[in-house]
N, C-alpha and C positions, 0 to 999 in steps of 0.2 A: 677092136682098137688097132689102129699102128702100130708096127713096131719101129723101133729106131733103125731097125736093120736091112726094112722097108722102103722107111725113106731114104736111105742110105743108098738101097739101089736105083731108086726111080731116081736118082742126084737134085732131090729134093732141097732147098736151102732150108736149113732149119735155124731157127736161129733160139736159142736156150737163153735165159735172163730171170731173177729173180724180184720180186718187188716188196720190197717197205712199206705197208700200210699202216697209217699213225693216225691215232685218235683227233674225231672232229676238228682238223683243221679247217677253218673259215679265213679267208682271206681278209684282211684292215687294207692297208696301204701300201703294200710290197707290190714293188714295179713288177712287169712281166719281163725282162732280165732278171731279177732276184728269182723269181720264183723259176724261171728257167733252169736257172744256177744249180739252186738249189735241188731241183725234181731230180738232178744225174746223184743224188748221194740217195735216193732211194730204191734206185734200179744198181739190181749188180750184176755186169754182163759175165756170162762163163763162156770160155771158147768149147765149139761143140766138140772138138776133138778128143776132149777129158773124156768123154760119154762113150764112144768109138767102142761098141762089143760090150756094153754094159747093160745086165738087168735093170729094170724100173726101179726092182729099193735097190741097186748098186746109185745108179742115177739119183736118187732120193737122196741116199745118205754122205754124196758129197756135195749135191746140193743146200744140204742141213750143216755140213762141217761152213760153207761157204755164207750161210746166214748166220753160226755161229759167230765167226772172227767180223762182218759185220756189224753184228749188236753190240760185239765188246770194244770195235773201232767209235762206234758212237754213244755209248755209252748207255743204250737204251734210247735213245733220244733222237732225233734230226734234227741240225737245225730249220729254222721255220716252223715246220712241219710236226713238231712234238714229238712224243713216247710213242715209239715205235709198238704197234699191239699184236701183230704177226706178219708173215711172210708170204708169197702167194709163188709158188715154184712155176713158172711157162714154158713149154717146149710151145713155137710159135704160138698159138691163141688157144692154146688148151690149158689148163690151169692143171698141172697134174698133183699140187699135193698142197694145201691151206696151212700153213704151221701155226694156230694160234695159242698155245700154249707154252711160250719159250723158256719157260724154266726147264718143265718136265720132259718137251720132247726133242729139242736142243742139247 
């Protein structure tokens, strides 16, 4: 695997962001503006510079404070989108860590 320190040298753009996935959402009649609108409150971008010299669980676990202060911004919930059921952490197209347990590992 990569490390951040790798891409770091190769001047790699990476780009970090986390995602909101909510239970069985099926679309009814919400415009594709609404639902556009809407998709930016379930991605949370992090600038990559927080990560600069940091292990993977350092990277983790501010990632986790970052999905934290979101679930409590929304209260569990999205709108549209429903109850938020876990987090999906991204360094570009890699998924590096699934949170679905947010009581306990939150």
């Amino acid at each position: 695997m990569t490390t951040l320190q790798d891409l770091l040298k190769n001047n790699k753009l990476i780009k970090y962001n986390i995602r909101a996935n909510t239970d069985n959402f099926h679309r009814t009649n919400e415009s594709i503006a609404i639902l556009a609108a809407a998709t930016s409150n379930r991605i949370i971008k992090i600038d990559k510079n927080i990560f600069n010299h940091k292990t993977k669980q350092e990277q983790i676990n501010i990632a986790k404070k970052y999905m934290k202060q979101h679930f409590n911004k929304f209260n569990g919930s999205l709108p549209i989108f429903g109850k938020i059921t876990s987090y999906s952490f991204f360094i570009d197209e890699e998924i590096i860590i699934n949170i679905k347990d947010l009581n306990e590992r939150l």
